[in-house]
One Martini backbone bead per residue (centre of mass of N, CA, C, O) as a GRO file, in nm:
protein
   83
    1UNK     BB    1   1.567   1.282   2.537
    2UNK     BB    2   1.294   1.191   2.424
    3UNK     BB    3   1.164   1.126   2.698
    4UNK     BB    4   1.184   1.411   2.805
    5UNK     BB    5   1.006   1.484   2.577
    6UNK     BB    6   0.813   1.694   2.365
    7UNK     BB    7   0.703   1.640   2.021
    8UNK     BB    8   0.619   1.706   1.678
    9UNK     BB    9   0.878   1.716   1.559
   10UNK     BB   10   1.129   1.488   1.325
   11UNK     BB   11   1.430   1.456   1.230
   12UNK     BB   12   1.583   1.195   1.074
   13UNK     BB   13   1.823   1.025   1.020
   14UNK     BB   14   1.951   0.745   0.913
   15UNK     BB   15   2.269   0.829   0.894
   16UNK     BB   16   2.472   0.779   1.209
   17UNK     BB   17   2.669   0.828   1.447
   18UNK     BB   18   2.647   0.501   1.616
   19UNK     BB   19   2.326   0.533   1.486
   20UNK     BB   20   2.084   0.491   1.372
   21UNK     BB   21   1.732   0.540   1.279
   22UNK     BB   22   1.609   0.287   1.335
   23UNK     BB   23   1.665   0.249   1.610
   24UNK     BB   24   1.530   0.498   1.729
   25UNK     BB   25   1.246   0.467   1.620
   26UNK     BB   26   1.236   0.177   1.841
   27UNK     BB   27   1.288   0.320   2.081
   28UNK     BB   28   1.094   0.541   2.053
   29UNK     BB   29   0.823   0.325   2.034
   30UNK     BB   30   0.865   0.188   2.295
   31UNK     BB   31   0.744   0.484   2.468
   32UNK     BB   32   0.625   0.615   2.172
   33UNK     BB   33   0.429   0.601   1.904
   34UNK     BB   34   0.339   0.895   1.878
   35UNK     BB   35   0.652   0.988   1.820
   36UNK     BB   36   0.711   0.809   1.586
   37UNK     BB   37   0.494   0.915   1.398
   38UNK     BB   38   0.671   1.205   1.367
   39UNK     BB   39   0.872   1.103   1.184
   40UNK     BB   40   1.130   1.191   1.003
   41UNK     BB   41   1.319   1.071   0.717
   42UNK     BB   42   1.650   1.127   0.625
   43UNK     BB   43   1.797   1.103   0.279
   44UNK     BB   44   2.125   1.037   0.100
   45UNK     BB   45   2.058   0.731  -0.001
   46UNK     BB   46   2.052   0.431  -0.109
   47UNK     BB   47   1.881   0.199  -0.001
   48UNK     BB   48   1.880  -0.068   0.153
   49UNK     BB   49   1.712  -0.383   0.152
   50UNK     BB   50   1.654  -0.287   0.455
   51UNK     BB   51   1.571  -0.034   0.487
   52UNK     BB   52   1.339  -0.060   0.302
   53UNK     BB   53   1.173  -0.270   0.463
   54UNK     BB   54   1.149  -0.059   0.707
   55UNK     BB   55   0.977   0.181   0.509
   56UNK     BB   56   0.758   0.009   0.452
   57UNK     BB   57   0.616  -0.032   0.704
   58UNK     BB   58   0.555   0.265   0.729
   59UNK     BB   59   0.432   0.591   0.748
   60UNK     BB   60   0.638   0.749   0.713
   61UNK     BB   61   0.826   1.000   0.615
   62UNK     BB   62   1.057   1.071   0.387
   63UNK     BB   63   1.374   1.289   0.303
   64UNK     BB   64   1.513   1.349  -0.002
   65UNK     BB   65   1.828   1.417  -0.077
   66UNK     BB   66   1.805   1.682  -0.145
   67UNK     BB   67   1.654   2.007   0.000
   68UNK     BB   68   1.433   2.206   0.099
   69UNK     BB   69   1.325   2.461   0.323
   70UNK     BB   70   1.024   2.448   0.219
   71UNK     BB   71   1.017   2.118   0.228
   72UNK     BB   72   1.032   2.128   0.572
   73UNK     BB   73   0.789   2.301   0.642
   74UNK     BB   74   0.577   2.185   0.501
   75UNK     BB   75   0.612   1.882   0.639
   76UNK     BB   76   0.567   1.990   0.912
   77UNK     BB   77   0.291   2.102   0.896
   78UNK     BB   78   0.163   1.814   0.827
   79UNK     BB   79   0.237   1.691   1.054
   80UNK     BB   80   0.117   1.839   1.261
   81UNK     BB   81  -0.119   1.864   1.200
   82UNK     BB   82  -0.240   1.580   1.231
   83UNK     BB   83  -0.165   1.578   1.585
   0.00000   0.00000   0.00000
């Protein structure tokens, strides 16, 4: 999917079934650089030590759950707008 088109912002889970968010993003990374740099990863947990060293490695904003609606507009107009 994310092939098939183009994105401004991708919000994406570090956790979900199936699927790292790690995975998506090295996946991404390896098709579109500048579409992995739009990557916003959301957490709601404790990062592990592997986890913590791969959002150290990148410039990625993390976004730590819970947030409001108010700080996902401002972070997506932040993104986009670097673009």
């Amino acid at each position: 999917m994310i092939r098939a088109s183009s994105y401004d912002c991708i919000l994406l889970d570090l956790k979900m079934p199936g699927i790292s968010g790690e995975e998506v993003h090295e996946r991404t990374r390896s098709r579109d650089l500048r579409v992995a740099d739009r990557i916003v990863f959301m957490n709601g947990d404790i990062p592990r030590p592997e986890t913590a060293a791969f959002l150290s490695g990148l410039s990625n904003t993390v976004l730590n759950k819970p947030f409001t609606l108010d700080e996902v507009r401002e972070l997506i107009k932040t993104v986009t707008e670097e673009r």
